[in-house]
PAMARDREN-793458 format. One record per residue (C-alpha): x, y, z. Coordinates in steps of 0.5 Angstrom, whole numbers. Layout:
N
@x: X | y: Y | z: Z
...
This chain:
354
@x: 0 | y: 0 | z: 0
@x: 2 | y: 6 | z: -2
@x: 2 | y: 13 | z: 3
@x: 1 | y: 20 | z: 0
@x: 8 | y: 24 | z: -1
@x: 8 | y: 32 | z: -2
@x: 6 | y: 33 | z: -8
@x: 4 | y: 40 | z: -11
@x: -3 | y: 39 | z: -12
@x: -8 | y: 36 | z: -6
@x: -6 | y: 32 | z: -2
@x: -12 | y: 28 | z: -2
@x: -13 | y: 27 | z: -9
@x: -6 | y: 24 | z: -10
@x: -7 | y: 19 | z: -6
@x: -4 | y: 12 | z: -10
@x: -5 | y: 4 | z: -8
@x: 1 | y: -1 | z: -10
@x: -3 | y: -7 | z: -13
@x: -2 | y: -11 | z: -7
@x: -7 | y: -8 | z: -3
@x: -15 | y: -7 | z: -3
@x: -18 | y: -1 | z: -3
@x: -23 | y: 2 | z: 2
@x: -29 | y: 3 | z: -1
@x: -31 | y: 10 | z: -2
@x: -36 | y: 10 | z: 4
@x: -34 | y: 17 | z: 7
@x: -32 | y: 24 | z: 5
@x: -27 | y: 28 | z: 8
@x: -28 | y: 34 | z: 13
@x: -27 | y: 39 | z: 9
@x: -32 | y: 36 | z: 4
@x: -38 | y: 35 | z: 8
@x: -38 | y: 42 | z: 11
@x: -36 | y: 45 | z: 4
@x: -42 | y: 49 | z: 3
@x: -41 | y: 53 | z: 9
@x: -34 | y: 54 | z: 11
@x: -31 | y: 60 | z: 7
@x: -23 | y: 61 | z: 6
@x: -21 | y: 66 | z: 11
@x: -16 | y: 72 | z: 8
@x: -10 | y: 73 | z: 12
@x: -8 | y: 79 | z: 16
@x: -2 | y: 82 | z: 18
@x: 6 | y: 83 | z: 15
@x: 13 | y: 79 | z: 17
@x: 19 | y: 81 | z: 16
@x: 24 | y: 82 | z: 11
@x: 28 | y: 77 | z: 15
@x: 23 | y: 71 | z: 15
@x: 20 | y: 74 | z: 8
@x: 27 | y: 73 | z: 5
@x: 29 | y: 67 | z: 8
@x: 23 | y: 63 | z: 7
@x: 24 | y: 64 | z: -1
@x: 30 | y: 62 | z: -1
@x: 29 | y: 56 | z: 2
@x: 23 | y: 54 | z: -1
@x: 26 | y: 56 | z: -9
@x: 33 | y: 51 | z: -6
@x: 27 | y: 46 | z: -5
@x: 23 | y: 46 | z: -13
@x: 19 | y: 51 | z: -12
@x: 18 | y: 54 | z: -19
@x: 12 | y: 57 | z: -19
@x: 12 | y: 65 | z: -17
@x: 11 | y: 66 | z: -9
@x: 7 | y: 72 | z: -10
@x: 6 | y: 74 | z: -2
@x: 8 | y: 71 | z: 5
@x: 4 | y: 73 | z: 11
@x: 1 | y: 70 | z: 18
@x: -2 | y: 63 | z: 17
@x: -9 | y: 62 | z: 20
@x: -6 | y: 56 | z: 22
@x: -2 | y: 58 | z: 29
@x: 6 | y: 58 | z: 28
@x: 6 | y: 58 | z: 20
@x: 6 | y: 63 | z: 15
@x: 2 | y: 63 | z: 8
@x: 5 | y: 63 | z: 2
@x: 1 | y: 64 | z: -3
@x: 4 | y: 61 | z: -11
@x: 1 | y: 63 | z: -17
@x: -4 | y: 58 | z: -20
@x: -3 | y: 53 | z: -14
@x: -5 | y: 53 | z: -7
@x: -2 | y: 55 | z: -2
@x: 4 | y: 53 | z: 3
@x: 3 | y: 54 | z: 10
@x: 11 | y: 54 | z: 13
@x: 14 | y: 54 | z: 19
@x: 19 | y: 60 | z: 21
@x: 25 | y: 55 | z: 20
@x: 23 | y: 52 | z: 14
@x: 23 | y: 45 | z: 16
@x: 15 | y: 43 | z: 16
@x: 10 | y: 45 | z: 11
@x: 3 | y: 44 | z: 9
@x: 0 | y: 44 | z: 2
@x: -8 | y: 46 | z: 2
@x: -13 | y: 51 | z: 3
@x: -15 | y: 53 | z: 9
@x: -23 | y: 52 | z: 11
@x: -26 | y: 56 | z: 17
@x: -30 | y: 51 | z: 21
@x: -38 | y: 55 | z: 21
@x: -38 | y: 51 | z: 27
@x: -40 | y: 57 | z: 34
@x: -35 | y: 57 | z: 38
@x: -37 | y: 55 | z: 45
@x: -29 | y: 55 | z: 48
@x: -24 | y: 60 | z: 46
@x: -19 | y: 59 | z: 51
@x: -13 | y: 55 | z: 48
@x: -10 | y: 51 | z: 52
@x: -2 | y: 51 | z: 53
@x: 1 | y: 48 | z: 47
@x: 4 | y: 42 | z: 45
@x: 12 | y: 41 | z: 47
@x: 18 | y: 37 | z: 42
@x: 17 | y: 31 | z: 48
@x: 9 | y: 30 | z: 45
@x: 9 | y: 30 | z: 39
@x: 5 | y: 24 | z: 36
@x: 1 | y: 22 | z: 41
@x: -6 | y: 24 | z: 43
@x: -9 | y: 30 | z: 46
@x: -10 | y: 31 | z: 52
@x: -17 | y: 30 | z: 55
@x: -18 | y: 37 | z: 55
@x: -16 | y: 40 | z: 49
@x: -21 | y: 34 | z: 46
@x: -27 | y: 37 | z: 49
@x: -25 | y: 44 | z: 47
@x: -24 | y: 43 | z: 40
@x: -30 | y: 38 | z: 40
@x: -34 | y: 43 | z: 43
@x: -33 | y: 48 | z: 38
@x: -33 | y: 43 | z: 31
@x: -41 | y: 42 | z: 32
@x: -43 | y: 43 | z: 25
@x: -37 | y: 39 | z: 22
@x: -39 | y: 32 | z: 21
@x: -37 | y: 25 | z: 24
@x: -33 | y: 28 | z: 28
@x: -34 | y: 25 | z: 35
@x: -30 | y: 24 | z: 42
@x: -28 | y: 17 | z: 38
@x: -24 | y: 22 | z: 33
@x: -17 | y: 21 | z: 35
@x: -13 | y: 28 | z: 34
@x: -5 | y: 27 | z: 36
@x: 0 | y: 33 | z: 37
@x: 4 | y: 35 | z: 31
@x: 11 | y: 38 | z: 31
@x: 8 | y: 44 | z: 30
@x: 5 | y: 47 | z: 37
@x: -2 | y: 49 | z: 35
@x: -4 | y: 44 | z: 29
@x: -7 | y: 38 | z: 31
@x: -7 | y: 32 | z: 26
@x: -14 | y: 28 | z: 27
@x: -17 | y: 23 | z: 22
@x: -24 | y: 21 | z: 21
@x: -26 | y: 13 | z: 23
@x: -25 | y: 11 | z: 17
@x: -18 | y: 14 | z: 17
@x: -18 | y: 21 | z: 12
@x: -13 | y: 24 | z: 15
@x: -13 | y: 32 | z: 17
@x: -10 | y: 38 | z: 20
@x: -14 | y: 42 | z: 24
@x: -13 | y: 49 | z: 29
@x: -12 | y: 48 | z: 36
@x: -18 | y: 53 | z: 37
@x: -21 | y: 48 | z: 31
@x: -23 | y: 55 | z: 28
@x: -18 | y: 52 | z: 21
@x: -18 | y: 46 | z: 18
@x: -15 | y: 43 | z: 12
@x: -14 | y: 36 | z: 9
@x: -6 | y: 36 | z: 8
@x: -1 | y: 33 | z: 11
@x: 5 | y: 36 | z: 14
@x: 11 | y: 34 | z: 9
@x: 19 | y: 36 | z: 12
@x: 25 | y: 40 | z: 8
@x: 31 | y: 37 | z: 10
@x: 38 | y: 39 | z: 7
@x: 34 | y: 44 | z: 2
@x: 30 | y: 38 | z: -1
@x: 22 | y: 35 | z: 0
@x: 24 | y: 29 | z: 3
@x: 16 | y: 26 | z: 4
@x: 11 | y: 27 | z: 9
@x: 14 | y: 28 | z: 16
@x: 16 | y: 21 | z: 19
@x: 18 | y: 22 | z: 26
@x: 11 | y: 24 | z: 27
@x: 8 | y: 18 | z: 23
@x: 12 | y: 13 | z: 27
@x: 11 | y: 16 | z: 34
@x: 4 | y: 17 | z: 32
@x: 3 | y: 9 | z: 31
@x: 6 | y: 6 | z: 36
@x: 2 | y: 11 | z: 40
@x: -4 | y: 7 | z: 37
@x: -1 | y: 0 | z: 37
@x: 0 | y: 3 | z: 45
@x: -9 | y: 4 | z: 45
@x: -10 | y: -2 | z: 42
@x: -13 | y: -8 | z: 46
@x: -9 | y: -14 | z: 45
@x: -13 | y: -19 | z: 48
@x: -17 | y: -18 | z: 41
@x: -11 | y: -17 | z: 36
@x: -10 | y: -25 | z: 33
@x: -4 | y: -26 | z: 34
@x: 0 | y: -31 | z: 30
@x: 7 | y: -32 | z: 34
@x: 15 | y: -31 | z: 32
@x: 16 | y: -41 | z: 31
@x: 23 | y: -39 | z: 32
@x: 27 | y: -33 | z: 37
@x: 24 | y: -27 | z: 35
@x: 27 | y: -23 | z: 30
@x: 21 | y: -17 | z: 29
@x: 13 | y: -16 | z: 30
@x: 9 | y: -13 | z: 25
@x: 1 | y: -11 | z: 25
@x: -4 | y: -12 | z: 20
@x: -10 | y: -8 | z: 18
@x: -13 | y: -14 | z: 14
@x: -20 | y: -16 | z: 12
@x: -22 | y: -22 | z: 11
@x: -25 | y: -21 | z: 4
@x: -19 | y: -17 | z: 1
@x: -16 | y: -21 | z: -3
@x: -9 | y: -19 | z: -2
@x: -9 | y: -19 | z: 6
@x: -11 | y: -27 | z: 3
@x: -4 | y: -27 | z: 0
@x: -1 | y: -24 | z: 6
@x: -3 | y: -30 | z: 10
@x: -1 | y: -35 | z: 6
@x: 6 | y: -33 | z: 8
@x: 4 | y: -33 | z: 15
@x: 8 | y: -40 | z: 17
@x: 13 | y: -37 | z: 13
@x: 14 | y: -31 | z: 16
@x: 14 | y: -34 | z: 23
@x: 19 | y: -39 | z: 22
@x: 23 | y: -33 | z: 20
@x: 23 | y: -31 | z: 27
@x: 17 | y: -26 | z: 26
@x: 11 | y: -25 | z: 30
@x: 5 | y: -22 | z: 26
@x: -1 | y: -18 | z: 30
@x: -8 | y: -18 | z: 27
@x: -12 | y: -12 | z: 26
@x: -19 | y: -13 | z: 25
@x: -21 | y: -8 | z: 19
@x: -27 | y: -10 | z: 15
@x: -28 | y: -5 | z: 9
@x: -33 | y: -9 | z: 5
@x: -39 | y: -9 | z: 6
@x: -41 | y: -17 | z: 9
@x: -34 | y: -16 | z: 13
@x: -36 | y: -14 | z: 20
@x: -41 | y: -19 | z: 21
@x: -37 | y: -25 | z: 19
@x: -30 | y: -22 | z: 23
@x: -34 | y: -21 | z: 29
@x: -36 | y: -29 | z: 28
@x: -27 | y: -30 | z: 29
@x: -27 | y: -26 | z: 33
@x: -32 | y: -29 | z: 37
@x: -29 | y: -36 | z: 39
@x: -27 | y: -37 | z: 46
@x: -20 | y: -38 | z: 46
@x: -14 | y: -36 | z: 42
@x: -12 | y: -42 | z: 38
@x: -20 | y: -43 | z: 35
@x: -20 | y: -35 | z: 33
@x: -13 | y: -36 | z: 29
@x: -16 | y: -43 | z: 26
@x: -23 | y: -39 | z: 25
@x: -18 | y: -33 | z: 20
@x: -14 | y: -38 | z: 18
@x: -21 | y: -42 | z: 15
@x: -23 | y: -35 | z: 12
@x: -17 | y: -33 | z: 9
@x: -14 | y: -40 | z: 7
@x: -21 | y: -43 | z: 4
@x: -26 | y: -38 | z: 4
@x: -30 | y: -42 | z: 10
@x: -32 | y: -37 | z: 15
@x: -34 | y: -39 | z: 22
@x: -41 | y: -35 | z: 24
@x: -40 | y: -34 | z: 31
@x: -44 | y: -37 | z: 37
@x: -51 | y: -36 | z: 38
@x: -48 | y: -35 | z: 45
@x: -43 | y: -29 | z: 42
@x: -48 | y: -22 | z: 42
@x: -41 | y: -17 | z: 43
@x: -37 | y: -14 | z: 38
@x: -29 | y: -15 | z: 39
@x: -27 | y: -12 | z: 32
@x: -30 | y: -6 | z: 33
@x: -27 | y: -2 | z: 39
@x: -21 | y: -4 | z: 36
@x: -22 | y: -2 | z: 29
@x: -23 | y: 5 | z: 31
@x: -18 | y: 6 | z: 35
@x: -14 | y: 4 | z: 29
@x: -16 | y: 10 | z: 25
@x: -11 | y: 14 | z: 28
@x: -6 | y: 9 | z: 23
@x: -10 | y: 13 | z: 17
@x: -11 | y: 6 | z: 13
@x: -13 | y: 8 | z: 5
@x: -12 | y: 0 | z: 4
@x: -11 | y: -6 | z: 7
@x: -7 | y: -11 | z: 9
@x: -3 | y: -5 | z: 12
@x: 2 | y: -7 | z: 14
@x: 6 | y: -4 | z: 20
@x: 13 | y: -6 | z: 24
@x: 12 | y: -5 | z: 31
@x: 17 | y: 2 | z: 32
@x: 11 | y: 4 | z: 28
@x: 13 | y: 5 | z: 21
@x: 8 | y: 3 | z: 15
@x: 11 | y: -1 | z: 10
@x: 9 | y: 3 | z: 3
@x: 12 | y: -3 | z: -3
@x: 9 | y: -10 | z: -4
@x: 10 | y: -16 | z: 0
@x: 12 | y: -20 | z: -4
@x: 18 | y: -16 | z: -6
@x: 25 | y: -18 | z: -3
@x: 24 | y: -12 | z: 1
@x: 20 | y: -14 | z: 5
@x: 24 | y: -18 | z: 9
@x: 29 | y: -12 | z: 9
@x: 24 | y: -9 | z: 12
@x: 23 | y: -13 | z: 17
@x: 31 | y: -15 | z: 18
@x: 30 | y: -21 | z: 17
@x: 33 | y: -27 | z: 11
């Protein structure tokens, strides 16, 4: 499965899958575009430097930018500047040039029912989630944006005041620590004078906090055959084909020494009802031999008429902080999201393993 890169066009509109991954299917908008008819872009006030102005060129034109930068001023988003390009849309910038954001900002409608900001994120929380009390204050203030809930997960960024947040089903987007902006591009990092993708550290940190939430009595796990060289997890659906690929090797890859934690992440529309049947048996061997049975022969286990609870689904929301646009995602445990087919030898160089 491919991530997006930084690209100068909308970050949403450049999302690309490899051929080893299914789809989700397009159940869901974006934030932005739910509330499109009534969020109005806001012009930006206020003047900079010449100093930052100046530098801020500089990098940006050292790092590709062709087209011409026509204006630089505050950002609506907190410790950015807005810099408006001809013909594109416009980049959001820190003041040292390392973090930008490409996309149109969109004014939350929303009536905003908090305005006190709590105090900003610091370097040592960068990736991890909200505290309780910046999550009610800005779920307070987002009542006219849809799908937004108390099961929204939103994580600190390296940038103080921009919060990164997804939807449930895992459509990334940055928002405004006030909630009063929001955009659906991601934060990508100028590194050595060059664009070098979307920021990695906060992607990294941001998983492993999301592994961390996660219920591990309800993740299927297939456990490391020889000493334990690497753990993965696996968003998978049962009815993906790939994520049926992927199991196949599931012997192999434990034989290598790998211990593989299963995701339940149904994206069909027939999935849930037949996940929640696996993960309805009683006891770890009868729900790895009932995914097997889904994966292997397409035989699904229904779940006992004694079952009524849902274990797949608590666990799938809180993977939405993973931001799945196709499964089998696949994750190693430091958090880094393997982005090339598994049938690839670079999988195994992924995994440190021969």
């Amino acid at each position: 499965m491919k991530r997006p890169v930084f690209k100068f066009a909308s970050i949403m509109s450049a999302i690309l899958l490899a051929t080893t991954a299914c789809a989700q299917p397009a159940t869901s908008q974006s934030v932005t575009q739910n509330a499109k008819q009534n969020m109005q872009n806001t012009p930006v006030a206020g003047k900079v430097s010449a100093t930052v102005d100046s530098r801020l060129r500089q990098v940006l034109t050292q790092a590709g930018i062709k087209a011409q930068i026509t204006s630089i001023v505050p950002s609506n988003l907190p410790n950015l500047y807005q810099v408006s390009l001809a013909g594109q849309p416009p980049l959001h910038i820190s003041a040292d040039g390392k973090y930008v954001i490409q996309g149109e900002l969109q004014k939350n409608p929303s009536k905003r029912q908090v305005t006190k900001i709590s105090a900003r994120s610091t370097s040592a929380q960068i990736g991890m989630p909200v505290s309780a009390a910046v999550k009610s204050s800005m779920l307070a203030n987002m009542s006219a944006l849809k799908n937004m809930s108390a099961k929204t997960p939103f994580f600190y960024t390296a940038i103080p005041g921009v919060i990164w947040g997804a939807t449930l089903e895992g459509v990334p987007f940055l928002i405004s620590d006030d909630a009063q902006y929001v955009t659906d591009g991601e934060i990508s990092v100028i590194e050595n004078g060059q664009f070098t993708g979307l920021d990695a550290n906060f992607e990294k940190r941001k998983n492993q906090s999301v592994f961390k939430s996660l219920d591990e009595s309800q993740l299927i796990t297939y456990p490391a055959t020889s000493p334990e060289k690497a753990v993965i997890y696996v968003a998978t659906d049962v009815n993906c084909p790939y994520c049926r690929m992927l199991h196949k090797q599931m012997s192999a890859l434990n034989k290598k020494g790998v211990t593989v934690k299963t995701i339940g992440y149904p994206i069909y529309e027939q999935s849930p009802e037949q996940m929640r049947g696996i993960w309805c048996q009683t006891s770890d061997p009868s729900r790895r031999n009932a995914l097997d049975s889904a994966m292997l022969t397409g035989k699904m286990t229904p779940a006992p008429t004694s079952c009524k609870a849902n274990h797949v689904t608590p666990n799938r929301e809180k993977a939405a902080g993973l931001a799945v646009v196709a499964t089998p995602a696949i994750f190693r445990d430091d958090g880094e999201l393997y982005q090339a087919s598994f049938e690839s030898p670079e999988f195994l160089e992924f995994l440190g393993v021969q």
